[in-house]
PyMOL Python script that loads the backbone (N, CA, C, O; Angstrom):
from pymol import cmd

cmd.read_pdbstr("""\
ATOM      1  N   UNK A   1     159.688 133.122-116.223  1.00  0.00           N
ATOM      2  CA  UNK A   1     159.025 134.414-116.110  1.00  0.00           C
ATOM      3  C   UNK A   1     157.749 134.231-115.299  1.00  0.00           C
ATOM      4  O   UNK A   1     157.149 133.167-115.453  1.00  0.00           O
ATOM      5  N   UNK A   2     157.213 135.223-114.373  1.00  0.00           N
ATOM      6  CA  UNK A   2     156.386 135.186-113.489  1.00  0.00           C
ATOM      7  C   UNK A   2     155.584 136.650-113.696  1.00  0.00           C
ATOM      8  O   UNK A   2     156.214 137.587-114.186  1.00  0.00           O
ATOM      9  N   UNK A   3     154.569 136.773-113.416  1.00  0.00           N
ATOM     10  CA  UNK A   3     153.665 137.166-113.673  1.00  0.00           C
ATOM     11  C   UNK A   3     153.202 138.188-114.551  1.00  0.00           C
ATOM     12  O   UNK A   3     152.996 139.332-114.145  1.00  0.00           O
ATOM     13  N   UNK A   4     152.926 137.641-116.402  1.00  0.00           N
ATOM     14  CA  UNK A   4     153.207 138.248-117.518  1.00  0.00           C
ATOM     15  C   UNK A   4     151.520 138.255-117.276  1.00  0.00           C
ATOM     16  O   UNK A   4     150.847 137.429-116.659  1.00  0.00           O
ATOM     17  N   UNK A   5     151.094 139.454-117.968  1.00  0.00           N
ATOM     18  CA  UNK A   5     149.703 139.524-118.324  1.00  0.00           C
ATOM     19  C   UNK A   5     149.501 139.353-119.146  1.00  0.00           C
ATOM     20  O   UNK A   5     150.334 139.590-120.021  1.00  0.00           O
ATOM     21  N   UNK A   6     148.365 138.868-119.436  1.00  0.00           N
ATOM     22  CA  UNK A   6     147.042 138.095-120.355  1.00  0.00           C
ATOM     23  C   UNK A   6     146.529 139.106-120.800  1.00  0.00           C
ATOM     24  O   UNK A   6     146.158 140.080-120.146  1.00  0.00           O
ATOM     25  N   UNK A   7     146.461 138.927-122.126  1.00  0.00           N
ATOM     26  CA  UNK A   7     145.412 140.374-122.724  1.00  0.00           C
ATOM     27  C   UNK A   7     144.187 139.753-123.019  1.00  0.00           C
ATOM     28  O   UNK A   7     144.487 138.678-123.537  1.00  0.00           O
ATOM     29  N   UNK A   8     143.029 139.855-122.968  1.00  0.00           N
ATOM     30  CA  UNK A   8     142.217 139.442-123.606  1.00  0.00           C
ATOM     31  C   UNK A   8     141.010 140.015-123.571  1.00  0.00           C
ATOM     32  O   UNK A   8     140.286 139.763-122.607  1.00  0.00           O
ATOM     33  N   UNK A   9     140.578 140.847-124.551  1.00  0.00           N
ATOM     34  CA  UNK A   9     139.537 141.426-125.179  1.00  0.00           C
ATOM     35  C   UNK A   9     138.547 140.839-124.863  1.00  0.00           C
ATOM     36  O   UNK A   9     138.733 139.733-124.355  1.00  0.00           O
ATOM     37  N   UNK A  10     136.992 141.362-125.040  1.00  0.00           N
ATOM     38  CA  UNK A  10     135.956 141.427-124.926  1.00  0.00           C
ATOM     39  C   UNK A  10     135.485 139.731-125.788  1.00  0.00           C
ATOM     40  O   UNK A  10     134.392 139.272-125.457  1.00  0.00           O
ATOM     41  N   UNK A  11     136.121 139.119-126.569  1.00  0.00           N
ATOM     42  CA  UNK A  11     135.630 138.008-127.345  1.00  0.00           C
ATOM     43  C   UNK A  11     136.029 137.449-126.581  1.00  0.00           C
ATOM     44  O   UNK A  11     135.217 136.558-126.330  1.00  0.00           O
ATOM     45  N   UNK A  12     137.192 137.351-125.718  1.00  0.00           N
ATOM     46  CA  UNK A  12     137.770 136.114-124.783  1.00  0.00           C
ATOM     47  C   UNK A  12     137.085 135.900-123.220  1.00  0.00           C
ATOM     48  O   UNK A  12     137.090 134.830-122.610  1.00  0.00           O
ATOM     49  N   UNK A  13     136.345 137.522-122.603  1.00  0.00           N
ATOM     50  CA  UNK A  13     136.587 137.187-121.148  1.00  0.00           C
ATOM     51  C   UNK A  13     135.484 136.278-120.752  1.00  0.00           C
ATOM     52  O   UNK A  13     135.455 135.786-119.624  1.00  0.00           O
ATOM     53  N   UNK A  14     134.464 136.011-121.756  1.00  0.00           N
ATOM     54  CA  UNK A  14     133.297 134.677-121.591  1.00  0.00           C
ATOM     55  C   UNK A  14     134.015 133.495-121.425  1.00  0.00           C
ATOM     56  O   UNK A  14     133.840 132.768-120.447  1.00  0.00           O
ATOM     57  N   UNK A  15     134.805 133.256-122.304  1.00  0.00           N
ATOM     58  CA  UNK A  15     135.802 131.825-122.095  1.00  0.00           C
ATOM     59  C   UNK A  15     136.620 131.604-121.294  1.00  0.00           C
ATOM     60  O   UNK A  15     136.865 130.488-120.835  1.00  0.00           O
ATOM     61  N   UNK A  16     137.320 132.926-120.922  1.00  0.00           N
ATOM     62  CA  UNK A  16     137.901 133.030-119.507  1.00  0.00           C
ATOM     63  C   UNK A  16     137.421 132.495-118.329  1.00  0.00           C
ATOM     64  O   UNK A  16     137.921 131.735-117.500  1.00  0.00           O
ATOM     65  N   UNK A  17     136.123 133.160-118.440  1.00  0.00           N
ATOM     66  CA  UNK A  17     135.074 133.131-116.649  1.00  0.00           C
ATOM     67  C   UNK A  17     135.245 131.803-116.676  1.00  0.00           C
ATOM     68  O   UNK A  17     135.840 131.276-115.736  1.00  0.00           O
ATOM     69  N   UNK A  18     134.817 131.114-117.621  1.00  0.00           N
ATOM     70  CA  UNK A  18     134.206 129.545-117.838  1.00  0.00           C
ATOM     71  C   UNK A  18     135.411 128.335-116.697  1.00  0.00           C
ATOM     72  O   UNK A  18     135.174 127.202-116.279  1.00  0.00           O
ATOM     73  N   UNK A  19     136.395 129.028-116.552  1.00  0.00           N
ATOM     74  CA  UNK A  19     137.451 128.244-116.203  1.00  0.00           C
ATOM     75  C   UNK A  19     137.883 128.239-115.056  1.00  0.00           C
ATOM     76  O   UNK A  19     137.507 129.345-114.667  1.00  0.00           O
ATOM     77  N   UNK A  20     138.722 127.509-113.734  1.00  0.00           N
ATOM     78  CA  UNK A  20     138.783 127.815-113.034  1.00  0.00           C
ATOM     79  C   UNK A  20     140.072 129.196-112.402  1.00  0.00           C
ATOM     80  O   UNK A  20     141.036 129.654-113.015  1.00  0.00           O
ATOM     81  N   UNK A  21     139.614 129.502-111.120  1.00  0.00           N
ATOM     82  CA  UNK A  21     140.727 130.174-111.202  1.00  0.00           C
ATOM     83  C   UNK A  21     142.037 130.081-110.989  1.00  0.00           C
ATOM     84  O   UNK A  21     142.670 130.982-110.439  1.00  0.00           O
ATOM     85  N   UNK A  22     142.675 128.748-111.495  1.00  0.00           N
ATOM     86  CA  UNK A  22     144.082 128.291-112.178  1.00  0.00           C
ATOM     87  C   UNK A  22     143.692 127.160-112.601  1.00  0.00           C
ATOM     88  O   UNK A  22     142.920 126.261-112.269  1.00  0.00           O
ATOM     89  N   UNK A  23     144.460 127.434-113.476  1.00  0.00           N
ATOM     90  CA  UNK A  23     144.179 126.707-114.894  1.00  0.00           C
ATOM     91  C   UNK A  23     145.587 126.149-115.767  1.00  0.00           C
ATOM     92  O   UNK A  23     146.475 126.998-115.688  1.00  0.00           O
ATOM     93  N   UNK A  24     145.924 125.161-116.424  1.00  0.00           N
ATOM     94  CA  UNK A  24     147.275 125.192-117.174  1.00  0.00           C
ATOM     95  C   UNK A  24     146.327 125.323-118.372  1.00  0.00           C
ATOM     96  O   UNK A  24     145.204 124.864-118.581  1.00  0.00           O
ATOM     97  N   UNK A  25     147.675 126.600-119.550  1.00  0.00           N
ATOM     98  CA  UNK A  25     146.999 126.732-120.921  1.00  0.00           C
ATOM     99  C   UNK A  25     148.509 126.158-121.807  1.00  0.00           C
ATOM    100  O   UNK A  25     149.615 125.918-121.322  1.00  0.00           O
ATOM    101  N   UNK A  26     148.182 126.088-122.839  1.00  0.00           N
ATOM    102  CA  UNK A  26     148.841 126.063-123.960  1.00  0.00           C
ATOM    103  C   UNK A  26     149.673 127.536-124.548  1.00  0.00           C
ATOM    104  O   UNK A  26     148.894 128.478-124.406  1.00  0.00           O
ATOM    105  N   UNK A  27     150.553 127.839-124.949  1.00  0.00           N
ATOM    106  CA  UNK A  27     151.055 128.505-125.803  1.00  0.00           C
ATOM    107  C   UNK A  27     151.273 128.354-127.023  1.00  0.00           C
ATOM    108  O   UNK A  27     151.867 127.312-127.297  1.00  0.00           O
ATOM    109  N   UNK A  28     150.891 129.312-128.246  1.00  0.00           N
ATOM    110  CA  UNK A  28     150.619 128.866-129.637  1.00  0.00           C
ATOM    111  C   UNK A  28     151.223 129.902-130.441  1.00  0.00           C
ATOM    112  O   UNK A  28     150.541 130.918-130.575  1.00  0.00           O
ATOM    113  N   UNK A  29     152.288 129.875-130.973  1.00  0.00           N
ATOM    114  CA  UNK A  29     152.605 131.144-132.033  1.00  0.00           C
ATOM    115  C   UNK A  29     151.415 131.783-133.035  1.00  0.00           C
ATOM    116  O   UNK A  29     150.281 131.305-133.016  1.00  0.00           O
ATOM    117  N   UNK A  30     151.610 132.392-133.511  1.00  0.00           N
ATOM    118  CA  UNK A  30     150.383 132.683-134.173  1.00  0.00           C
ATOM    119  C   UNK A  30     151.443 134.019-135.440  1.00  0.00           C
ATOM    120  O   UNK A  30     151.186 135.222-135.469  1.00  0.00           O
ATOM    121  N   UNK A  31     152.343 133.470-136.145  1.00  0.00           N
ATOM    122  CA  UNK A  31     153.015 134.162-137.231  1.00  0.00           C
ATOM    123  C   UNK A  31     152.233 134.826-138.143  1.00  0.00           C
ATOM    124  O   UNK A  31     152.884 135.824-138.452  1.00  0.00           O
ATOM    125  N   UNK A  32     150.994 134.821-138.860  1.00  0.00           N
ATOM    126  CA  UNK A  32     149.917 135.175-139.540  1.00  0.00           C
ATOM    127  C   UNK A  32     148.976 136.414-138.692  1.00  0.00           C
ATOM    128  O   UNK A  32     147.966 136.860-139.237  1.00  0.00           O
ATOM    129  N   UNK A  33     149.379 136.874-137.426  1.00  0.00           N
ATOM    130  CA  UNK A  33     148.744 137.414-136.344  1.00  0.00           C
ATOM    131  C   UNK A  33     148.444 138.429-137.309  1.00  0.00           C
ATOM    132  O   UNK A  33     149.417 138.663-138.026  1.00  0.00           O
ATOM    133  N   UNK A  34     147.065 139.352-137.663  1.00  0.00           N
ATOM    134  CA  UNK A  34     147.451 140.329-138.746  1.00  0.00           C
ATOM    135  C   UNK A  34     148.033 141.861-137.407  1.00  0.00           C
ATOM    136  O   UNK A  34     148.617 142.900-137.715  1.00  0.00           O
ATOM    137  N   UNK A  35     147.724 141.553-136.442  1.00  0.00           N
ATOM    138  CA  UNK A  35     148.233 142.773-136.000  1.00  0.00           C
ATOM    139  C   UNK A  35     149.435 142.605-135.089  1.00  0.00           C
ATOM    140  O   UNK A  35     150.057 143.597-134.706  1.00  0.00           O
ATOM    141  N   UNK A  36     149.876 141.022-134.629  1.00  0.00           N
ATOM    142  CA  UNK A  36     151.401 141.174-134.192  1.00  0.00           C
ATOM    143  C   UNK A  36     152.228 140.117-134.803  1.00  0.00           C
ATOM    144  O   UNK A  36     152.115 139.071-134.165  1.00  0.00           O
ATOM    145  N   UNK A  37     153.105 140.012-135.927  1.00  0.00           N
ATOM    146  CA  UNK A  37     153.828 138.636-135.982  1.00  0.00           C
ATOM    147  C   UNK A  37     154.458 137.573-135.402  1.00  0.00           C
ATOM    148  O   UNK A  37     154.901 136.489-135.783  1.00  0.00           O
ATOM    149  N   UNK A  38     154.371 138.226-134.297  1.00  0.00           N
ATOM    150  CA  UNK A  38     155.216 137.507-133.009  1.00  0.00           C
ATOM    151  C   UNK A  38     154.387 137.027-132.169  1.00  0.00           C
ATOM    152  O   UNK A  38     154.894 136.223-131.386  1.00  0.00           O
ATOM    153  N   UNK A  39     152.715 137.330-131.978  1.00  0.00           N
ATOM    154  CA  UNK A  39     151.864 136.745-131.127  1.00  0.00           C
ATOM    155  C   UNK A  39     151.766 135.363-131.023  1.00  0.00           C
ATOM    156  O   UNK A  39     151.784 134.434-131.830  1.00  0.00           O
ATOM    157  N   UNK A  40     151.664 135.463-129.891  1.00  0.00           N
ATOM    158  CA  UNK A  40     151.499 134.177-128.601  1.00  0.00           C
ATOM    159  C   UNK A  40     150.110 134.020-128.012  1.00  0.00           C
ATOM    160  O   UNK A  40     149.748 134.537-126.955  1.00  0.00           O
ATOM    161  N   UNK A  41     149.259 133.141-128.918  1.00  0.00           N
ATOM    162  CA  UNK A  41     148.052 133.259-128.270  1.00  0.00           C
ATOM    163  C   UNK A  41     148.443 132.157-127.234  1.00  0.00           C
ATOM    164  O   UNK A  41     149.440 131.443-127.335  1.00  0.00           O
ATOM    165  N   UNK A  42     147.318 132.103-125.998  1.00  0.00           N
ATOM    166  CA  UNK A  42     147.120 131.295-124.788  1.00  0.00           C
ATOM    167  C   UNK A  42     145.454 130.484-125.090  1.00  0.00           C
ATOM    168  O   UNK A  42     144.332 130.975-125.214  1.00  0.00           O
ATOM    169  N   UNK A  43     145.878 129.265-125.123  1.00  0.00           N
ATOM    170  CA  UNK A  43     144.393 128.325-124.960  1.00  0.00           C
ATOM    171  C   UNK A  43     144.775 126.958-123.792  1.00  0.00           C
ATOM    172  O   UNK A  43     145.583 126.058-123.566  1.00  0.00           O
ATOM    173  N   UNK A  44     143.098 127.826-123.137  1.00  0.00           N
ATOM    174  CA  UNK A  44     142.207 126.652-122.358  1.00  0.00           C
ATOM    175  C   UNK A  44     141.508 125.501-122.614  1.00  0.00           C
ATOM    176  O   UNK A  44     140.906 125.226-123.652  1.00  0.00           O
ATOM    177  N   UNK A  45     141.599 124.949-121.779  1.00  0.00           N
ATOM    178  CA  UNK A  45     140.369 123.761-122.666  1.00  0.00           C
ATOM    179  C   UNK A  45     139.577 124.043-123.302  1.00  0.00           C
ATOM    180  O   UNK A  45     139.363 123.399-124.329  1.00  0.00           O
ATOM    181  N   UNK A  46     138.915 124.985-122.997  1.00  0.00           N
ATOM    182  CA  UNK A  46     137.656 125.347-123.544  1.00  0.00           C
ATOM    183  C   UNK A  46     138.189 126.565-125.251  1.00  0.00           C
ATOM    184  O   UNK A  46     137.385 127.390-125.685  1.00  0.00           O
ATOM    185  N   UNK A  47     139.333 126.400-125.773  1.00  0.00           N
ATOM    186  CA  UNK A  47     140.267 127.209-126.896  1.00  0.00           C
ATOM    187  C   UNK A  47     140.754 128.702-126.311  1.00  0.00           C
ATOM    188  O   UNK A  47     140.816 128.963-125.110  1.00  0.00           O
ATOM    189  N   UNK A  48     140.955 129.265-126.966  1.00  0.00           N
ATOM    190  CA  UNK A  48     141.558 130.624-127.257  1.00  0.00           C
ATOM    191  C   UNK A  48     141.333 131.718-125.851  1.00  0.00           C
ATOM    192  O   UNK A  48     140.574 132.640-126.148  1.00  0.00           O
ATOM    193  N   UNK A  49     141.709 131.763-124.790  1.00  0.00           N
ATOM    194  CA  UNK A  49     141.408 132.679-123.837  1.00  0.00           C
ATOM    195  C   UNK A  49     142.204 133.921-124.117  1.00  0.00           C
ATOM    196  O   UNK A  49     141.762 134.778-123.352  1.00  0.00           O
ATOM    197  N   UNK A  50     143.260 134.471-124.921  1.00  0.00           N
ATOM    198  CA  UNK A  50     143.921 135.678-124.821  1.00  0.00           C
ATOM    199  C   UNK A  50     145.549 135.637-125.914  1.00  0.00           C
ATOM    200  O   UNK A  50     146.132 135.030-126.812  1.00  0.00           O
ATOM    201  N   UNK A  51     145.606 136.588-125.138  1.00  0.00           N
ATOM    202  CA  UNK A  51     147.139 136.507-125.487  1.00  0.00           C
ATOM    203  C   UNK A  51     148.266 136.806-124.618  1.00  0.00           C
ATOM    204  O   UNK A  51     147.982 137.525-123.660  1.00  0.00           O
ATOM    205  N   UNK A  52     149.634 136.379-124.733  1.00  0.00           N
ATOM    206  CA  UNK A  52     150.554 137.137-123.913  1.00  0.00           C
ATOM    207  C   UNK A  52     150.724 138.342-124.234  1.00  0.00           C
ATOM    208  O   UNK A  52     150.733 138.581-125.442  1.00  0.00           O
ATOM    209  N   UNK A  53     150.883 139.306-123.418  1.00  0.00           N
ATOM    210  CA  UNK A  53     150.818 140.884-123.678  1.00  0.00           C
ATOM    211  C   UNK A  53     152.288 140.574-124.271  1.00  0.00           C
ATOM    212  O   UNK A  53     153.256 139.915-123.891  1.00  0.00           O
ATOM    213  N   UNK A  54     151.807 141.808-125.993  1.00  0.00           N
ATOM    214  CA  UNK A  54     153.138 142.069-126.572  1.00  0.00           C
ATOM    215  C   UNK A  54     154.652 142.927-126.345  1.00  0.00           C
ATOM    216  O   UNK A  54     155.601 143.116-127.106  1.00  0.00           O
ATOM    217  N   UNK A  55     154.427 143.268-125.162  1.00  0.00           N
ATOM    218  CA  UNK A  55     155.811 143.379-124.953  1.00  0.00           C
ATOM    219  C   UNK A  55     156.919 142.607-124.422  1.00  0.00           C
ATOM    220  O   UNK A  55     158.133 142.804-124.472  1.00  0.00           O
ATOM    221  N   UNK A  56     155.967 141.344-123.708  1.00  0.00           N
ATOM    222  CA  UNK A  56     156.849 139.873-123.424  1.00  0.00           C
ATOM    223  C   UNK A  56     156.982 138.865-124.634  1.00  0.00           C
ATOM    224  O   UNK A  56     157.942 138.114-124.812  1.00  0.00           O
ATOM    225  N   UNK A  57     155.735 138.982-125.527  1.00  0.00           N
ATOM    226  CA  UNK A  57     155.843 138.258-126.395  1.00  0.00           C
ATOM    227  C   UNK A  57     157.256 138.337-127.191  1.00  0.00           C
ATOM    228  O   UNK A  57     157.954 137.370-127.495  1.00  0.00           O
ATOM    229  N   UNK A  58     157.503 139.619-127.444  1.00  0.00           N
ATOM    230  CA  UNK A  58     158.888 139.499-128.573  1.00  0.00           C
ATOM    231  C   UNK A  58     160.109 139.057-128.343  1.00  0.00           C
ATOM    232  O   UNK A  58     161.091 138.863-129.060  1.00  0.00           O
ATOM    233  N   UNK A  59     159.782 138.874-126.734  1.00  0.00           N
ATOM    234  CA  UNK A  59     161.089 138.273-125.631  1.00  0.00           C
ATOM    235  C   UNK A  59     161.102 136.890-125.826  1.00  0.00           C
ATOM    236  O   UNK A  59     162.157 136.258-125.864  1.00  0.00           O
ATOM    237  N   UNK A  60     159.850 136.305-125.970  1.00  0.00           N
ATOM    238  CA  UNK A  60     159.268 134.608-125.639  1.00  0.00           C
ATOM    239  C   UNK A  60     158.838 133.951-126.861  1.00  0.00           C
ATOM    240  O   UNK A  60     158.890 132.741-127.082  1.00  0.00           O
ATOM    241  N   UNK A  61     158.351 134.980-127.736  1.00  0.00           N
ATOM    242  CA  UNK A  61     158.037 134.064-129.129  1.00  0.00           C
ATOM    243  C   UNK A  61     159.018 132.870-129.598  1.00  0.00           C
ATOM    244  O   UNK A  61     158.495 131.845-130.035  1.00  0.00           O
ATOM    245  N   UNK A  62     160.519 132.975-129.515  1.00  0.00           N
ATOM    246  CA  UNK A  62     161.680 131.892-130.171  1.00  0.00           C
ATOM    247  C   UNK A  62     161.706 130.807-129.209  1.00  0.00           C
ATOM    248  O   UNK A  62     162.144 129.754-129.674  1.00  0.00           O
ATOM    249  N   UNK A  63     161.275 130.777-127.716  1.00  0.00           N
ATOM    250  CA  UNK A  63     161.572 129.971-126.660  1.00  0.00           C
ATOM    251  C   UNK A  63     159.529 129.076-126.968  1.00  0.00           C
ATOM    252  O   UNK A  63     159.316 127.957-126.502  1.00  0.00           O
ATOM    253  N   UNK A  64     158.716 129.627-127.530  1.00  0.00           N
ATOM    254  CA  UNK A  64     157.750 129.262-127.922  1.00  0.00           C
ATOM    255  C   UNK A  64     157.948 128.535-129.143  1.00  0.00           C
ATOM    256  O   UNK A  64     158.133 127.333-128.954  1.00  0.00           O
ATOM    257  N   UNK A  65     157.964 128.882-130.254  1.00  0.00           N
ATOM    258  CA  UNK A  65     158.372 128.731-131.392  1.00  0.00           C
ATOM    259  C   UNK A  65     159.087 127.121-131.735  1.00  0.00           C
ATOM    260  O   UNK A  65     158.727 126.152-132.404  1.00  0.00           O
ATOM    261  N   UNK A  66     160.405 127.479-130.792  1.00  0.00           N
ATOM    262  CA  UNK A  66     161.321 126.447-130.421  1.00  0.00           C
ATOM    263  C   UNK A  66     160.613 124.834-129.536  1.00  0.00           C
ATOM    264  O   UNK A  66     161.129 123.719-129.453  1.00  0.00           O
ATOM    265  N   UNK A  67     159.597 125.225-129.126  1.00  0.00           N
ATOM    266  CA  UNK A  67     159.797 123.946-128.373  1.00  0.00           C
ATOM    267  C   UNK A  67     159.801 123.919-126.743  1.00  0.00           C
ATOM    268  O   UNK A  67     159.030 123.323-125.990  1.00  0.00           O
ATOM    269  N   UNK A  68     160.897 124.744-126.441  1.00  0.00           N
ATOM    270  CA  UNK A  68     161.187 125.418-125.350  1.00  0.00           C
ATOM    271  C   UNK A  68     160.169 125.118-124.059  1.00  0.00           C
ATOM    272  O   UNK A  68     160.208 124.433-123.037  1.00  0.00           O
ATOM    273  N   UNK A  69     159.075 126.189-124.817  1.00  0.00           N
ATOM    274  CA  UNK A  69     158.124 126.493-123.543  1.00  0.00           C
ATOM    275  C   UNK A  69     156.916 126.420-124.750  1.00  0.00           C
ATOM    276  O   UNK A  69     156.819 126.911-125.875  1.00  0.00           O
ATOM    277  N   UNK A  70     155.735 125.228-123.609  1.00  0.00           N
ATOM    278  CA  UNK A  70     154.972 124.852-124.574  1.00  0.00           C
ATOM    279  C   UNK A  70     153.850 125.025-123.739  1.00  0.00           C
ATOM    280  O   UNK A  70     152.849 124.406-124.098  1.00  0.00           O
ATOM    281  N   UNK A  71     153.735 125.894-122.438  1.00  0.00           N
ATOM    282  CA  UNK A  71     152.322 125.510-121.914  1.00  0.00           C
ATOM    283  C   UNK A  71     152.848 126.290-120.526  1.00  0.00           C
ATOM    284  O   UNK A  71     154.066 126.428-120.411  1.00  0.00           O
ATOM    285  N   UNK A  72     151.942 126.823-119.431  1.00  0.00           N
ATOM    286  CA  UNK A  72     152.233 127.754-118.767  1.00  0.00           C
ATOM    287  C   UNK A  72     150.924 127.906-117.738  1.00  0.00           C
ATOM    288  O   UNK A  72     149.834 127.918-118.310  1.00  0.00           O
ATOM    289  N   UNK A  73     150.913 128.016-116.366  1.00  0.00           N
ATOM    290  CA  UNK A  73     149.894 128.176-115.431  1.00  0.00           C
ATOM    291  C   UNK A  73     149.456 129.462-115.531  1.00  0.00           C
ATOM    292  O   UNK A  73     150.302 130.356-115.490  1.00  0.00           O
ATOM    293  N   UNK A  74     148.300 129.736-115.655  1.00  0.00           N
ATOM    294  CA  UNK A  74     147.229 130.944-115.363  1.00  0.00           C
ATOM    295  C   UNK A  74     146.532 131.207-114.360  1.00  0.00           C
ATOM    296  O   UNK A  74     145.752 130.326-113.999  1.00  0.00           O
ATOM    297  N   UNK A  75     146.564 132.084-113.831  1.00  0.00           N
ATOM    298  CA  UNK A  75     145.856 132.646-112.647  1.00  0.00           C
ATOM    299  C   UNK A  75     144.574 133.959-113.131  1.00  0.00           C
ATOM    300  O   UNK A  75     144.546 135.177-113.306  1.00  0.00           O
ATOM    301  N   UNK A  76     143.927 133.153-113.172  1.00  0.00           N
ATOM    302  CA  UNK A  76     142.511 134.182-113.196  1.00  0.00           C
ATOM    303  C   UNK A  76     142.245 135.531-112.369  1.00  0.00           C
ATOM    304  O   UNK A  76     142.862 135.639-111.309  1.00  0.00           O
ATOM    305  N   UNK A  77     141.540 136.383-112.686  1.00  0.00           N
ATOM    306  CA  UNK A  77     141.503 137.877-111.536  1.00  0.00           C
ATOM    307  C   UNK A  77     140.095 138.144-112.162  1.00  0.00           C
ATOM    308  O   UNK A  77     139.408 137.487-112.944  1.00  0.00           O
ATOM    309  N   UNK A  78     139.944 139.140-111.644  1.00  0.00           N
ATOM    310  CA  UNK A  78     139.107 140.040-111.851  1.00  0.00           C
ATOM    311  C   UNK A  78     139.550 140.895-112.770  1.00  0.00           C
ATOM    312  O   UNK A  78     140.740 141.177-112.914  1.00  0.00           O
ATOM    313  N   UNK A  79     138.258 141.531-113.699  1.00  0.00           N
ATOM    314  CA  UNK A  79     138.690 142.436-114.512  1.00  0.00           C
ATOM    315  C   UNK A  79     138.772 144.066-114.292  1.00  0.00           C
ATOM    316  O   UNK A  79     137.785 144.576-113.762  1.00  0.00           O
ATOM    317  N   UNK A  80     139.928 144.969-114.677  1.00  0.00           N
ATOM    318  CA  UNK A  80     140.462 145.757-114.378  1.00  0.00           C
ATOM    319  C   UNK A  80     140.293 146.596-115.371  1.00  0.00           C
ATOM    320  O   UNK A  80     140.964 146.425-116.388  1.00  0.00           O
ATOM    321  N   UNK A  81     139.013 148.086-115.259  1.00  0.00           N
ATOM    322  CA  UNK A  81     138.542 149.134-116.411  1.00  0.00           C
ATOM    323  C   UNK A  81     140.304 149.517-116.681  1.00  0.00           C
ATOM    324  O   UNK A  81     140.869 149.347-117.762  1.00  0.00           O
ATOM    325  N   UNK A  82     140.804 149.927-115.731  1.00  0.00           N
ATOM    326  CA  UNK A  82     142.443 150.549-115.836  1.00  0.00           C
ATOM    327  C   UNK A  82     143.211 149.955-117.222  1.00  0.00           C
ATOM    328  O   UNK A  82     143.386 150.444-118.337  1.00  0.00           O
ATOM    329  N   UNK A  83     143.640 148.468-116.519  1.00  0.00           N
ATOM    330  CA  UNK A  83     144.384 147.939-116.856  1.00  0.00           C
ATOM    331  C   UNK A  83     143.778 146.572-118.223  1.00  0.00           C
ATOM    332  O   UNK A  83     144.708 146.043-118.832  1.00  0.00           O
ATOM    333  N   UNK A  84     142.294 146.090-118.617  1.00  0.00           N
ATOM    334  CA  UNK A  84     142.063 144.933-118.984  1.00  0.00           C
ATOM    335  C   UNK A  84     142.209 143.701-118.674  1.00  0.00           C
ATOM    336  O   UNK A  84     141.658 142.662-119.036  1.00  0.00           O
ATOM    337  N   UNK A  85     143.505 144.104-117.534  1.00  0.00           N
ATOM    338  CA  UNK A  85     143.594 142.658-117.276  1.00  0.00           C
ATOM    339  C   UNK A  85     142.988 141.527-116.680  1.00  0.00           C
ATOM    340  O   UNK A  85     142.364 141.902-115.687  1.00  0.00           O
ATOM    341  N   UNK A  86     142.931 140.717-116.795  1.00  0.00           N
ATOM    342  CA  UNK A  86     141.891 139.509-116.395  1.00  0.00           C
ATOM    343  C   UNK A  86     142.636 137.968-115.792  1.00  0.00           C
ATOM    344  O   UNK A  86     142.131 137.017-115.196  1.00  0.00           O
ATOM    345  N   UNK A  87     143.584 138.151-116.103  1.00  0.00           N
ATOM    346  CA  UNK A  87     144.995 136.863-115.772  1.00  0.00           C
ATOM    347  C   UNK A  87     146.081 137.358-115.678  1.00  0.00           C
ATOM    348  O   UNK A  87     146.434 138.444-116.140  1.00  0.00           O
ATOM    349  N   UNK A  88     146.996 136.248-114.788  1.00  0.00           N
ATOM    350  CA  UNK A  88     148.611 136.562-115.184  1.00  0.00           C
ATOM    351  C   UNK A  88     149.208 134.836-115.371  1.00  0.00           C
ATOM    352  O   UNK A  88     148.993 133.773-114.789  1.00  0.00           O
ATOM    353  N   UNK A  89     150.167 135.351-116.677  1.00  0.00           N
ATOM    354  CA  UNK A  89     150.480 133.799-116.653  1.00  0.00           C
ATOM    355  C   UNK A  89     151.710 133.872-115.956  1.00  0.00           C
ATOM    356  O   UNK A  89     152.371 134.906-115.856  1.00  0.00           O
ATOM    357  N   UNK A  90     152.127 132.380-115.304  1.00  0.00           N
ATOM    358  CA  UNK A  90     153.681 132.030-114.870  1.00  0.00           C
ATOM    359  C   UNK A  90     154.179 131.002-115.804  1.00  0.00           C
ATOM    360  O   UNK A  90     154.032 129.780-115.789  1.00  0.00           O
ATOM    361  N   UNK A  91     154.941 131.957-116.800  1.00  0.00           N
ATOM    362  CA  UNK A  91     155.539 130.845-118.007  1.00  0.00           C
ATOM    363  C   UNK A  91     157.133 130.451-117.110  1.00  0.00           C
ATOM    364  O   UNK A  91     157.939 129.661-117.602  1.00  0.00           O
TER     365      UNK A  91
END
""", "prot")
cmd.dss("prot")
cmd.show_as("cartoon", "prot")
cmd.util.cbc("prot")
cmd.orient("prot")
């Protein structure tokens, strides 16, 4: 999959900036998510930059989960009032 967006809220886009603009992150289930069970957070070196937007997540959580796919290139952007977005990953 190629170019899934990064959600990441106002707590993440400080940790974001910090990084370059490509980066390899981690993929992390996150089953306890209280607002998605299926979330897929994304961490940088520097921890926690976002998440995969949940409408890919429910596609990718078992290929995560599994083993599968454990880590994924990020491409940094600019941030977008529209859209939030701030990255796209290529899992």
């Amino acid at each position: 999959m190629k170019d899934i967006p990064l959600v990441a809220g106002l707590a993440f886009r400080e940790r974001l900036g910090q990084l370059a603009a490509e980066f390899e992150a981690s993929l992390k289930i996150e089953p306890e998510n209280p607002y998605n069970p299926r979330a897929i957070a994304v961490v940088g070196a520097n921890g926690k930059v976002g998440y995969v937007a949940p409408e890919v997540a429910r596609h990718l959580y078992e290929k995560v989960a599994g083993g599968e796919v454990a880590s994924c290139r990020v491409r940094r952007g600019n941030y977008s009032p529209s859209t939030g977005i701030l990255a796209i990953l290529d899992v």
